[in-house]
C-alpha positions in Angstrom: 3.5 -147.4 55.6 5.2 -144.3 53.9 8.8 -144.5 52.0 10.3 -143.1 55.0 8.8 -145.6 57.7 9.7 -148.8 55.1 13.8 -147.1 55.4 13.7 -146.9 58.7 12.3 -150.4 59.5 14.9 -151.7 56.6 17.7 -150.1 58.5 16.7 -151.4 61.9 16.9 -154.8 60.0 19.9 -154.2 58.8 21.1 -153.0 62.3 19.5 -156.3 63.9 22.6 -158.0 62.2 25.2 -156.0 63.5 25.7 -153.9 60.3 25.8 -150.4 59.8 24.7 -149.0 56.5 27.5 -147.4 54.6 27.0 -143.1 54.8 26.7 -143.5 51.0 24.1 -145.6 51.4 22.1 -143.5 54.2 22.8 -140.2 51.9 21.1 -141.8 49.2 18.1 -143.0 51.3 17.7 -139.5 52.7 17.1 -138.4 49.0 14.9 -140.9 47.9 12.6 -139.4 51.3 12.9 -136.2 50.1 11.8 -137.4 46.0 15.0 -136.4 44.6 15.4 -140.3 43.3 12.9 -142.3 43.2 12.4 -146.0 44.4 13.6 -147.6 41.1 16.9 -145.2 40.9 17.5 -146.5 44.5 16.9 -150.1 43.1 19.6 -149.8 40.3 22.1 -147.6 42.6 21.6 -150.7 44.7 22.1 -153.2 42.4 25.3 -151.5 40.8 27.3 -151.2 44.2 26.2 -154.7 45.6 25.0 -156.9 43.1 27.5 -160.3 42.9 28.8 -160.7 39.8 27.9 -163.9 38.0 31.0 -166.4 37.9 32.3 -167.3 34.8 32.6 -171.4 35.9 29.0 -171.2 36.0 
């Protein structure tokens, strides 16, 4: 399975829950198709924008 094919069956998931992926989000996957990021940039540009963050009454 390519990079493209595994974004496009990640966003039909996604879409199989009602949800539409932000156009930030699809922008960025467009670029990681195209190598201008790769897979670990798209994992911490991930994790920044929708990580939880841990609660403090832990």
């Amino acid at each position: 399975m390519t990079n493209a094919e595994a974004w496009d069956y990640a966003i039909g998931m996604i879409k199989v829950d009602g949800l539409e992926p932000t156009a930030e989000f699809k922008e960025y996957i467009e670029k990681e198709k195209r190598g201008e990021v790769t897979m670990e940039e798209a994992k911490r540009f991930l994790d920044k924008k929708y990580k939880m963050k841990e609660s403090s009454n832990a």
